[in-house]
Z-matrix of the N, CA and C atoms (Angstrom, degrees):
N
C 1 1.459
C 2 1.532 1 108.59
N 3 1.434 2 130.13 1 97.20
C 4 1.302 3 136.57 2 135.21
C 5 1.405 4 137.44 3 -0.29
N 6 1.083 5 156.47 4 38.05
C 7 1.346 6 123.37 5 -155.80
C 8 1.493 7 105.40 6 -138.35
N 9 1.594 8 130.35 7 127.21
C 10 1.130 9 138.60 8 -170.89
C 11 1.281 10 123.57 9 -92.63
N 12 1.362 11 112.15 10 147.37
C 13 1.629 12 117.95 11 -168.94
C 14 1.460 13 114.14 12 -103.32
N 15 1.152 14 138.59 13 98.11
C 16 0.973 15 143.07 14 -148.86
C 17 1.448 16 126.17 15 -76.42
N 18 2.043 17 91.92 16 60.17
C 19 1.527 18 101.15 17 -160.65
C 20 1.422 19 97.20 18 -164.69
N 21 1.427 20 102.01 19 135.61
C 22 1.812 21 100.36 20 156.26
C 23 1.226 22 106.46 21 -120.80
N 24 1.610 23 126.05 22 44.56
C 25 1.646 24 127.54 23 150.40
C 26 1.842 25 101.50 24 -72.53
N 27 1.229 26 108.66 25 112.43
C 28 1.617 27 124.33 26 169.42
C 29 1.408 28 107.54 27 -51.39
N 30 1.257 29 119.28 28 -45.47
C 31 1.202 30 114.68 29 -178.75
C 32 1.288 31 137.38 30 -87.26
N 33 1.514 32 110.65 31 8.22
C 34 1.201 33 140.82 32 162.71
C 35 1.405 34 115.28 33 -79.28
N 36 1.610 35 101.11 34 -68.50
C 37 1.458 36 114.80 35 153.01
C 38 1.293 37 117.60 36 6.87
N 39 1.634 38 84.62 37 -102.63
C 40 1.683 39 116.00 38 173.83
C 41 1.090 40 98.18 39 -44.94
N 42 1.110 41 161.36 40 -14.22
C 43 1.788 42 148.90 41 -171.26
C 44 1.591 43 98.21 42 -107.81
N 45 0.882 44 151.59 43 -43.97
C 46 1.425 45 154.71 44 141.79
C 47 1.031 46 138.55 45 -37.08
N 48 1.216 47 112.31 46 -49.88
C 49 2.144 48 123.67 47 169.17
C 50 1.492 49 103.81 48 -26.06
N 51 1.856 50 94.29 49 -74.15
C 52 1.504 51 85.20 50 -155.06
C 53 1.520 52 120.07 51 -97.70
N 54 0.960 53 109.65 52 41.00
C 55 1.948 54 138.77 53 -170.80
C 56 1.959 55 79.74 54 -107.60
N 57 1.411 56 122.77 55 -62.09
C 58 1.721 57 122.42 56 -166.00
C 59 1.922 58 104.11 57 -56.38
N 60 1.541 59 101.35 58 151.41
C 61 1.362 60 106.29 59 172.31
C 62 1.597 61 104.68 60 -62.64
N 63 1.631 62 126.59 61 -169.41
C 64 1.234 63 122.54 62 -170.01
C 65 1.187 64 114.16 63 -120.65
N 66 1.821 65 101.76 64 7.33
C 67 1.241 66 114.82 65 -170.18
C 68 2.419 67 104.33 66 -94.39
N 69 1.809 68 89.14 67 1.07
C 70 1.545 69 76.94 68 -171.80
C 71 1.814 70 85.01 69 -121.16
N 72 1.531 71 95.10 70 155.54
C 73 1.513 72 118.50 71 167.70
C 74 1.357 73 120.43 72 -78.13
N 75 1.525 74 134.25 73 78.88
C 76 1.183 75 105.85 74 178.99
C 77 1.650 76 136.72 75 -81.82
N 78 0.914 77 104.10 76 141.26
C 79 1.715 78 117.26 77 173.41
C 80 1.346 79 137.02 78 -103.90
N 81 1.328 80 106.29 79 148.45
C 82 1.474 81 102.31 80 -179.98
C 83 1.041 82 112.32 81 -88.67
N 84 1.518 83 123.66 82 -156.62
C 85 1.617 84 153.30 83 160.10
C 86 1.663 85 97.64 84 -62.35
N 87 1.311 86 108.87 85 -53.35
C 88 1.297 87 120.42 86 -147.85
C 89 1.710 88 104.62 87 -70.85
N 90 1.187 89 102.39 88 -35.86
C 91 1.850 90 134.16 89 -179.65
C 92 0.997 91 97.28 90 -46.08
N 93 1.789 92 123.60 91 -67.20
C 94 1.062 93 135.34 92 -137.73
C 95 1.492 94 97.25 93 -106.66
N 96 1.249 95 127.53 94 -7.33
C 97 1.697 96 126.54 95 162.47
C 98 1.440 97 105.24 96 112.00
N 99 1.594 98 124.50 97 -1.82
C 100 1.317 99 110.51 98 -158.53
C 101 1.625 100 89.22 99 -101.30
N 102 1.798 101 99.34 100 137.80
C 103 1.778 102 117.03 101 -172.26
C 104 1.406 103 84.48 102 -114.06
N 105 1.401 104 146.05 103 5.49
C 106 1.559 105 119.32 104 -146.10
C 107 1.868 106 83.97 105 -111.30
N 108 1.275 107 117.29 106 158.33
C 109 1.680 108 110.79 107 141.86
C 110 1.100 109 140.96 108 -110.56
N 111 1.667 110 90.90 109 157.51
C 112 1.851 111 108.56 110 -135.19
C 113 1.950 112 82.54 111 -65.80
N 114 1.390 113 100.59 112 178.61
C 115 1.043 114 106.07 113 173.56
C 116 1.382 115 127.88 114 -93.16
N 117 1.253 116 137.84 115 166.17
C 118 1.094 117 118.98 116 175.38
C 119 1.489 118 97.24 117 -178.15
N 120 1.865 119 96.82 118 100.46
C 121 1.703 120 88.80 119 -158.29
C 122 2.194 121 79.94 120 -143.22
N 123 1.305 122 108.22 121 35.04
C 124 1.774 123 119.19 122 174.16
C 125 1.205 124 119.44 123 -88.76
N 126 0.955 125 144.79 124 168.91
C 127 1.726 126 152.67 125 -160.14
C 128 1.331 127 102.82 126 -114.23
N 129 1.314 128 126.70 127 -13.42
C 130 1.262 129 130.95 128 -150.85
C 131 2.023 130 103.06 129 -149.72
N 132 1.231 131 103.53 130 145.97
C 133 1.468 132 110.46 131 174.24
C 134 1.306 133 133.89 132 -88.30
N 135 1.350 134 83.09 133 -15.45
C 136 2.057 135 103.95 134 164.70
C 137 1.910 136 96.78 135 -84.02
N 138 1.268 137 112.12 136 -44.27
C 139 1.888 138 100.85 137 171.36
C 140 1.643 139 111.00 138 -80.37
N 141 1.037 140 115.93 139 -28.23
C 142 1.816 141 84.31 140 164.31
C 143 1.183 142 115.45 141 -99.07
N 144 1.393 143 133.49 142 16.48
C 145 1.599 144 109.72 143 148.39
C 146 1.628 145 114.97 144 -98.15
N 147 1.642 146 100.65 145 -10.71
C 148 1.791 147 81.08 146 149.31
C 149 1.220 148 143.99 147 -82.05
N 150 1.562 149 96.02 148 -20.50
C 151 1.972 150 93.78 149 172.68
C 152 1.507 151 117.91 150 -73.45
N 153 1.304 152 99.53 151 -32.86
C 154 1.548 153 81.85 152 173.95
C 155 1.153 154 134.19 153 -84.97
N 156 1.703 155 120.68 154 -15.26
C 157 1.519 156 114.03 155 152.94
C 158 1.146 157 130.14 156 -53.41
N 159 1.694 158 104.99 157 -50.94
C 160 2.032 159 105.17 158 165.40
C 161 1.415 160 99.22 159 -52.19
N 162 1.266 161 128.33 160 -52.84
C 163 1.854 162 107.67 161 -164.97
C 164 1.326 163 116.31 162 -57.68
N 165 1.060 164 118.05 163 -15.41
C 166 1.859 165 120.21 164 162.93
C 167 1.408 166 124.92 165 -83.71
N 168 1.328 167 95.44 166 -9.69
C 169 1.625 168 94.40 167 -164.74
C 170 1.705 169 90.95 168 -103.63
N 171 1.131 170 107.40 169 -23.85
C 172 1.747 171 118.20 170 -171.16
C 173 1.691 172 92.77 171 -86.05
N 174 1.070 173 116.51 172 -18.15
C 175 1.904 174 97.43 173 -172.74
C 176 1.501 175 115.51 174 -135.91
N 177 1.203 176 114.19 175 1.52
C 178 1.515 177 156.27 176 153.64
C 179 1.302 178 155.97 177 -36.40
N 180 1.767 179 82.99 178 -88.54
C 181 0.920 180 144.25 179 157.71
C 182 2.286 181 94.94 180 54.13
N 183 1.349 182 93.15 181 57.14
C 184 1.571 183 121.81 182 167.25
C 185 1.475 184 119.40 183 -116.74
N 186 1.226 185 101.24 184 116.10
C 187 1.805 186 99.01 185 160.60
C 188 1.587 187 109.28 186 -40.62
N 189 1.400 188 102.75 187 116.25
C 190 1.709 189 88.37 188 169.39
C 191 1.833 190 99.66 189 -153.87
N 192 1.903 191 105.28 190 -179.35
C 193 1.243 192 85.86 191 -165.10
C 194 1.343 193 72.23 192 -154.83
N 195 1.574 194 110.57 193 159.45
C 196 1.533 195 130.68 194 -139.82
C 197 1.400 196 114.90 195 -135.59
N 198 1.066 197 124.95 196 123.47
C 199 1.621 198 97.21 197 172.01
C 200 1.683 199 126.74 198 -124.99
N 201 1.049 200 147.19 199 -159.71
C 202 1.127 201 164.47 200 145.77
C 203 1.275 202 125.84 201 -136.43
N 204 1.721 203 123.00 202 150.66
C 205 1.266 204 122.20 203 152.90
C 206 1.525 205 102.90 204 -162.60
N 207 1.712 206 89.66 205 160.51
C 208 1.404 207 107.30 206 -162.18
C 209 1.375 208 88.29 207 -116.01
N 210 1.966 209 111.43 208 169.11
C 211 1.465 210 112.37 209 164.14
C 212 1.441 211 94.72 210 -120.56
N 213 1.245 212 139.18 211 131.86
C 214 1.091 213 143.92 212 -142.35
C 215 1.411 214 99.69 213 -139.61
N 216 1.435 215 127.77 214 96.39
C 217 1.257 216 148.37 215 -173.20
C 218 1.732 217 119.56 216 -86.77
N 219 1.481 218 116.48 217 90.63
C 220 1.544 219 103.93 218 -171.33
C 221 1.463 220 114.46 219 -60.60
N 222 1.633 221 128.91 220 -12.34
C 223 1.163 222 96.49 221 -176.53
C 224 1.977 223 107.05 222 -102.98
N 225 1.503 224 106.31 223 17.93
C 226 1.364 225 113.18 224 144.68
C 227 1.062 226 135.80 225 -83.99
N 228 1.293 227 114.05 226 23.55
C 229 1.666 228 106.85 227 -141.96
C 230 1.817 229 128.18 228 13.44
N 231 1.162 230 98.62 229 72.98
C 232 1.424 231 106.96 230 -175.65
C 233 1.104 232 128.99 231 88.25
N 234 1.071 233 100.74 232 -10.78
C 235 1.642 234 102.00 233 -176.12
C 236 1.592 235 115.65 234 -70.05
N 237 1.187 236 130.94 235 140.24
C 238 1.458 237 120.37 236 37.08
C 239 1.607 238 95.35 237 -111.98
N 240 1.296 239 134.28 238 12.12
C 241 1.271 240 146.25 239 -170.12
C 242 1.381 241 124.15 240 7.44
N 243 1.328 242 125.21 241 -110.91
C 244 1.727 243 129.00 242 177.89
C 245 1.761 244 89.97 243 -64.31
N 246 1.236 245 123.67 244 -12.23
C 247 1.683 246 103.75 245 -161.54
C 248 1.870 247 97.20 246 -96.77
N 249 1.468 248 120.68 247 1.26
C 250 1.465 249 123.89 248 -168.27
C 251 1.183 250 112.11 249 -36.33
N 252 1.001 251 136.90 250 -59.54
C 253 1.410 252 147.67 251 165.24
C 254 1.386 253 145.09 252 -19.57
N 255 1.492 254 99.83 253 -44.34
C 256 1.250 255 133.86 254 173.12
C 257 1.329 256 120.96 255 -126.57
N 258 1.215 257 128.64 256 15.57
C 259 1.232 258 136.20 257 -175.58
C 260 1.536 259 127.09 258 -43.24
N 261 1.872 260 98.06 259 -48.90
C 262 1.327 261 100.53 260 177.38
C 263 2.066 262 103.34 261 -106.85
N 264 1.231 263 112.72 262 30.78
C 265 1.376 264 109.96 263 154.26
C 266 1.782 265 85.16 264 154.44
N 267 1.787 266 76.20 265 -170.41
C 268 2.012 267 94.53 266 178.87
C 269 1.631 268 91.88 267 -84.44
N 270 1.289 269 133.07 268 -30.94
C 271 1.730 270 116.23 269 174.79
C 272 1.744 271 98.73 270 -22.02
N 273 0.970 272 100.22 271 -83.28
C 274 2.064 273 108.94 272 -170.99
C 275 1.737 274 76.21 273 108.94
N 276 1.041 275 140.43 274 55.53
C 277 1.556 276 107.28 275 146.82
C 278 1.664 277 122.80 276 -113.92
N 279 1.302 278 113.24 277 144.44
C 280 1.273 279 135.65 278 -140.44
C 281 1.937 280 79.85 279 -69.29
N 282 0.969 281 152.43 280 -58.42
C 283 1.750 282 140.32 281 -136.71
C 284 1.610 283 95.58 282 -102.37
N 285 1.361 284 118.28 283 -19.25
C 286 1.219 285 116.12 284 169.22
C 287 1.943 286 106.46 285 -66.67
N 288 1.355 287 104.11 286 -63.53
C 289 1.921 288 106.01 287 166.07
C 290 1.506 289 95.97 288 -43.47
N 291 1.239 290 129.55 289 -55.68
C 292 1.483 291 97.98 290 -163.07
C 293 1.268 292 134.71 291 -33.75
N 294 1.747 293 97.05 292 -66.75
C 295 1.199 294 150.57 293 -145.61
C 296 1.718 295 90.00 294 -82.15
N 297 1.542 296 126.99 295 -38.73
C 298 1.291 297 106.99 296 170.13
C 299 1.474 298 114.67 297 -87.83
N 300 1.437 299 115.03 298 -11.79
C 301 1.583 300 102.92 299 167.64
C 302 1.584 301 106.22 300 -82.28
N 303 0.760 302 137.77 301 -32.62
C 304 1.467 303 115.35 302 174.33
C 305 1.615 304 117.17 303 -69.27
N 306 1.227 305 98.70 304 -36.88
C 307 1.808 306 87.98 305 176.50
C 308 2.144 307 110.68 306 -66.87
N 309 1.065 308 100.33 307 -18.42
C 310 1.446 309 109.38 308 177.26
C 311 1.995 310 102.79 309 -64.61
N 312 1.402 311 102.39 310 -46.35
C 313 1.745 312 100.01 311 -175.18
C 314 1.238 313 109.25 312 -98.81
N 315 1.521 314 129.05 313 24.55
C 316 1.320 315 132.48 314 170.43
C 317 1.475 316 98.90 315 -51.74
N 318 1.071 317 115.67 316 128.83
C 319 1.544 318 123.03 317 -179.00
C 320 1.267 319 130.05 318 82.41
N 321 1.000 320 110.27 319 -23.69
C 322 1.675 321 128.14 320 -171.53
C 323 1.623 322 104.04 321 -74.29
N 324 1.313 323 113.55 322 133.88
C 325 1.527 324 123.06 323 -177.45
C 326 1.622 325 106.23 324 -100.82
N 327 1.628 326 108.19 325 -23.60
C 328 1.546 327 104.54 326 173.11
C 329 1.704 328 118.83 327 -84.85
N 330 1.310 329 106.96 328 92.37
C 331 1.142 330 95.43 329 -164.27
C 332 1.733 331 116.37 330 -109.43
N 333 1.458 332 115.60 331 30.24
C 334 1.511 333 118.52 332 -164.79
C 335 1.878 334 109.79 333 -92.38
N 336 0.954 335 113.54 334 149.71
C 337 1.302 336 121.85 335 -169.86
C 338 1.337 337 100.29 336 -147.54
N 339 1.640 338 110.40 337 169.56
C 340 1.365 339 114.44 338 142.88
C 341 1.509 340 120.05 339 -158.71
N 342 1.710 341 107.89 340 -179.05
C 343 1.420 342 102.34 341 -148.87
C 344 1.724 343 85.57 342 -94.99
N 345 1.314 344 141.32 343 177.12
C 346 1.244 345 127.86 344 175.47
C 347 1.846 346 91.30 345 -169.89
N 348 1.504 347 109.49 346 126.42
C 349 1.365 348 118.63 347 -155.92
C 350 1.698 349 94.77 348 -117.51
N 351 1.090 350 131.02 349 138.80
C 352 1.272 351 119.34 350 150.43
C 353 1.301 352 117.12 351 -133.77
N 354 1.462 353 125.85 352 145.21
C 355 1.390 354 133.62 353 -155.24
C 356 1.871 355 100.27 354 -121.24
N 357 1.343 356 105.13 355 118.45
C 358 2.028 357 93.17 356 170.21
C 359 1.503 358 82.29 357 -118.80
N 360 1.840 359 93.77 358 155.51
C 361 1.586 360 110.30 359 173.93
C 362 1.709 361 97.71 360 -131.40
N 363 1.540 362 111.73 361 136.88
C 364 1.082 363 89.49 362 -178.15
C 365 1.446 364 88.15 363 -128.47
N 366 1.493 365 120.57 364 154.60
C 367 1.390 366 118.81 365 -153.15
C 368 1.870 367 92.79 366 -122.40
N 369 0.968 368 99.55 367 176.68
C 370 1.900 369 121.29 368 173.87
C 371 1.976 370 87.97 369 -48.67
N 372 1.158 371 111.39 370 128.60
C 373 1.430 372 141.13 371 147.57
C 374 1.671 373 98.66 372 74.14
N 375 1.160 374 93.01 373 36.93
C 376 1.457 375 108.72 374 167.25
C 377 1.644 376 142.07 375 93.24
N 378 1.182 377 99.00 376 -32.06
C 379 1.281 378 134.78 377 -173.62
C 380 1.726 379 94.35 378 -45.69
N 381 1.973 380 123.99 379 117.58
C 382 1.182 381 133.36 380 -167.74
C 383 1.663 382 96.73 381 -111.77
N 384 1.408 383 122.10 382 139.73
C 385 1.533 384 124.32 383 170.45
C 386 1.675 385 97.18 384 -137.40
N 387 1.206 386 98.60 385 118.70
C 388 1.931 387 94.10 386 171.57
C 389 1.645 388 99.78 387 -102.21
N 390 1.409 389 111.38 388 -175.84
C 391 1.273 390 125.81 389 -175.71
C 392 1.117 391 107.24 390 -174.57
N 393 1.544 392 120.21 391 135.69
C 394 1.763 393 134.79 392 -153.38
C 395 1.327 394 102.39 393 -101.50
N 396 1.405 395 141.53 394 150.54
C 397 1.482 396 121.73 395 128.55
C 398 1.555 397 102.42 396 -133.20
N 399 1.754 398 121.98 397 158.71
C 400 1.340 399 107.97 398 142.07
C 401 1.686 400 125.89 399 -161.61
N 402 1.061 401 133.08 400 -147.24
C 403 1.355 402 109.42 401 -163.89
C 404 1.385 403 117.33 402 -156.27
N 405 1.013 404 146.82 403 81.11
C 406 1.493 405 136.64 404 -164.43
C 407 1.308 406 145.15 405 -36.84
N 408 0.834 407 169.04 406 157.53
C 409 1.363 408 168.61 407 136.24
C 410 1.468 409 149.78 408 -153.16
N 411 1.058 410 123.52 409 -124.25
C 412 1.285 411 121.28 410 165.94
C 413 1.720 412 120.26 411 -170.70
N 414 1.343 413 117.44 412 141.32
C 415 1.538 414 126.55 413 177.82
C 416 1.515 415 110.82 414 -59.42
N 417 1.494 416 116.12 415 126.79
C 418 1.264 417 115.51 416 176.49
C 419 1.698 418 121.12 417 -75.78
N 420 1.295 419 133.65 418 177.13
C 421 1.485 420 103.80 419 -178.39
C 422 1.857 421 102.26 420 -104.86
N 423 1.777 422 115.08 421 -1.74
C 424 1.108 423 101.55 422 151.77
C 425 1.678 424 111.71 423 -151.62
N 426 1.378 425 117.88 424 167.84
C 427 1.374 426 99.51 425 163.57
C 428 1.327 427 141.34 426 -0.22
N 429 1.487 428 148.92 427 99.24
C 430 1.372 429 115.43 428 145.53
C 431 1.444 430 107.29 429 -140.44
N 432 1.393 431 106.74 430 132.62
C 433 1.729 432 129.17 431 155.83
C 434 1.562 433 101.37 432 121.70
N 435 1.427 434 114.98 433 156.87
C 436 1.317 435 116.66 434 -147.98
C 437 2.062 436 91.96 435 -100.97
N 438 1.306 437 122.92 436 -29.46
C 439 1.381 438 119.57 437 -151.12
C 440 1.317 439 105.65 438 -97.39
N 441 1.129 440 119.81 439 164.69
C 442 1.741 441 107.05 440 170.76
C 443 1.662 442 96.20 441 107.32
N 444 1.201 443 130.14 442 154.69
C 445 1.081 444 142.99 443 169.39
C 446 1.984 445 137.22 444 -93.10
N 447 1.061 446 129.91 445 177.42
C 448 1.910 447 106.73 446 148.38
C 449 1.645 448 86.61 447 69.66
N 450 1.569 449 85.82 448 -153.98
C 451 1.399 450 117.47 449 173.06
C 452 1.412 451 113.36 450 -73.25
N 453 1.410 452 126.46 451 -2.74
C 454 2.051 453 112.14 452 -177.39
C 455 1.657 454 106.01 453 -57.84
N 456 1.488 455 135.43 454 -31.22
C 457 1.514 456 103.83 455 177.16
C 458 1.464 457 104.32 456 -81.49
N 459 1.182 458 132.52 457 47.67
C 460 1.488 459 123.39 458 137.46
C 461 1.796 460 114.08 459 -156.66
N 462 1.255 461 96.64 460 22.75
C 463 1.938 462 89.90 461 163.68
C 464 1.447 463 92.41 462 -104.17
N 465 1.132 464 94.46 463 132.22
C 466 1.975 465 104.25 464 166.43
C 467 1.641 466 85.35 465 -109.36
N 468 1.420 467 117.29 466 138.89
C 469 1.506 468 119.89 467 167.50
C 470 1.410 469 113.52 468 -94.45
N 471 1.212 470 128.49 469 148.97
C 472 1.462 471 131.47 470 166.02
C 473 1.150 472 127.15 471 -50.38
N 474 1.196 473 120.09 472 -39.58
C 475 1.340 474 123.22 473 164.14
C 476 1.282 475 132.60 474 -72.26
N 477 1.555 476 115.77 475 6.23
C 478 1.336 477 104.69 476 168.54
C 479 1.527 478 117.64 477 -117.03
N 480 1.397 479 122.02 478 -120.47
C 481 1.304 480 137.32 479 -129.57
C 482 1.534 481 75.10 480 -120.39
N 483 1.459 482 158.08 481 -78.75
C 484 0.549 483 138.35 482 -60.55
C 485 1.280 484 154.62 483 87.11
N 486 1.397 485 119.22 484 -38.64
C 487 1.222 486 152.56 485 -176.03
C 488 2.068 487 105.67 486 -74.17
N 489 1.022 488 124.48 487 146.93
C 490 1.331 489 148.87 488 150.67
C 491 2.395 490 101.83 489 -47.71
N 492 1.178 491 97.19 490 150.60
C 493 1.532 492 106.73 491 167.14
C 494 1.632 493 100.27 492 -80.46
N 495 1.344 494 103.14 493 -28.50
C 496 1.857 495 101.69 494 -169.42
C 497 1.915 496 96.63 495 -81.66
N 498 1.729 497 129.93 496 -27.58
C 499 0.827 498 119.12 497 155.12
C 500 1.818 499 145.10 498 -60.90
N 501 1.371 500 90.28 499 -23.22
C 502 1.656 501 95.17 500 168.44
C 503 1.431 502 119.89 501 -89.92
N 504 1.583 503 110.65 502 163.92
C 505 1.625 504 115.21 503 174.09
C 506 1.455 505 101.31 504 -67.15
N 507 1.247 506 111.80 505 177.52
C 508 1.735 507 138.69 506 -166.75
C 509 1.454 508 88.54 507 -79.03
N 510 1.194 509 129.70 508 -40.46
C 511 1.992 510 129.70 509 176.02
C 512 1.255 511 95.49 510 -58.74
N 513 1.320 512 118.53 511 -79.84
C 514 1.230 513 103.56 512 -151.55
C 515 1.426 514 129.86 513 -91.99
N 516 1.888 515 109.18 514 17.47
C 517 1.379 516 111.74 515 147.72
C 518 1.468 517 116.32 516 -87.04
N 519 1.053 518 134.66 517 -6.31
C 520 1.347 519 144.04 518 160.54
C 521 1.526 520 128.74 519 -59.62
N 522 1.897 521 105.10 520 -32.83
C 523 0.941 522 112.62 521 164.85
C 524 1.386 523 136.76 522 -59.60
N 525 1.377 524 108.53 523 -47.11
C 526 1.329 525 131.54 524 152.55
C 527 1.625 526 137.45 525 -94.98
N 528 1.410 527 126.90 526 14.13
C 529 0.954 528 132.88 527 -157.11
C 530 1.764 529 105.02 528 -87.08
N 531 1.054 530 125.51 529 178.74
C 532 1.591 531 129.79 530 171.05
C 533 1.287 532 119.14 531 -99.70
N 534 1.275 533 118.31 532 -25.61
C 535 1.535 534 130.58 533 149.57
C 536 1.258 535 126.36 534 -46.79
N 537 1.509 536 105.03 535 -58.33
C 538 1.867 537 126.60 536 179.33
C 539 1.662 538 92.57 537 -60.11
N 540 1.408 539 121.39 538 -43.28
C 541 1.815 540 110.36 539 -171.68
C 542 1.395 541 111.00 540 -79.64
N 543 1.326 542 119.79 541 -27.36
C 544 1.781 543 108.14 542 -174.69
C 545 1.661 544 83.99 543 -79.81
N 546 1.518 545 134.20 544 -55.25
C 547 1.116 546 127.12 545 -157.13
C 548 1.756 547 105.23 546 -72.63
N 549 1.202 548 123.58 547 26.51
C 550 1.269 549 123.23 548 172.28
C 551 1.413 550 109.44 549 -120.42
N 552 1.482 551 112.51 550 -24.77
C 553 1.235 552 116.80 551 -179.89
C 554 2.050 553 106.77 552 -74.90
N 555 1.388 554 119.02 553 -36.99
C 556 1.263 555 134.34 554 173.92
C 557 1.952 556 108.66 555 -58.74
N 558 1.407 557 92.67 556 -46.25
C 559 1.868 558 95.46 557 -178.86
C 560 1.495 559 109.15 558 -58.09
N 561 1.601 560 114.92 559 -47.95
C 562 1.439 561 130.68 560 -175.64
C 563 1.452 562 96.92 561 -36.15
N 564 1.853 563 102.48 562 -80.94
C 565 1.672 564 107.13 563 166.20
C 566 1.183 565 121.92 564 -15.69
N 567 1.346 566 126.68 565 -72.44
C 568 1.380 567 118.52 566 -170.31
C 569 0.937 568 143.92 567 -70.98
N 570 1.859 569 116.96 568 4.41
C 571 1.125 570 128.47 569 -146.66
C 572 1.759 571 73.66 570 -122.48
N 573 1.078 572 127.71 571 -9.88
C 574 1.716 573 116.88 572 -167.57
C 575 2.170 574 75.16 573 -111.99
N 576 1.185 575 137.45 574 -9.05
C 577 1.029 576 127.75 575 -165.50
C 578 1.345 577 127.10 576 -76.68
N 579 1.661 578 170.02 577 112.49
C 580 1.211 579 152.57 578 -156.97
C 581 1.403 580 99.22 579 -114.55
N 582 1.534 581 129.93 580 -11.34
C 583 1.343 582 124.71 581 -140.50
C 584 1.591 583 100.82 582 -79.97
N 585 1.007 584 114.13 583 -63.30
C 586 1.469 585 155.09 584 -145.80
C 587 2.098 586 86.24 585 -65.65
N 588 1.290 587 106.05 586 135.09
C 589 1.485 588 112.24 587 177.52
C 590 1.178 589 111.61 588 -137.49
């Protein structure tokens, strides 16, 4: 089984591989030849991880499946949400977002957020299935832990230790991660799936 991830973030990658059954091949962007970027011009994180799965499947022409996620800050009201990425410009670089979300909650005692992932797959002759995950927590008031990508040196999740996502190993942010839950809800699928080649 074929099916491409509609990403050449490595560290996505690597966060995905071994979450997939062993019965599918996964692929990148890079696999499949595409240098261009996907689009992602939706209001919503359930619409840009569908355009960019159809945009692979429309120019492609690969089963593949797409994702998005926002970090969704209650005492922004949502912010920085579908815009996570780019928050502090079109660069997209990850310490620049930090560095303006923390100066944004300078002072602020409400500091809970969460990460919220959504995954669309869109298969041979069209047929679209999304799948949600996400995870609670809260903004740290500075940096801590070196691994992890985005925002992980400052989401500490509720469910753990204490610890930062950028402080834990790749296991055991997987365990709990919002990525690992939409991308668990997609494996379920595929494992009841025959279609897909």
């Amino acid at each position: 089984m074929r099916l491409c991830f509609a990403s050449n973030n490595a560290h996505k990658l690597d966060e995905i591989r071994p979450l997939l059954p062993a019965s599918v091949e996964l692929l990148s962007l890079a696999d499949i030849g595409c240098q261009q970027e996907l689009p992602e011009t939706q209001a919503t994180l359930e619409g840009n991880a569908r355009q960019k799965a159809q945009y692979v499947w429309d120019h492609f022409g690969v089963a593949c499946f797409a994702d998005d996620t926002g970090l969704e800050v209650a005492a922004l009201n949502g912010e920085p949400g579908v815009y996570s990425a780019r928050y502090a410009g079109p660069q997209r670089r990850a310490a620049d977002n930090v560095a303006k979300l923390l100066h944004e909650l300078q002072g602020q005692p409400n500091r809970a957020a969460q990460f919220r992932t959504v995954v669309a797959l869109v298969l041979p002759g069209g047929e679209v299935h999304e799948f949600a995950g996400a995870v609670d927590g809260l903004i740290t008031e500075q940096v801590r832990g070196q691994d992890g990508f985005g925002y992980d040196p400052v989401f500490q999740p509720t469910e753990g230790d204490g610890r930062t996502f950028a402080q834990m190993s790749l296991a055991e942010k997987n365990a709990i991660s919002h990525r690992a839950r939409a991308v668990a809800g997609l494996v379920q699928f595929l494992n009841g799936e025959t279609v897909i080649r």
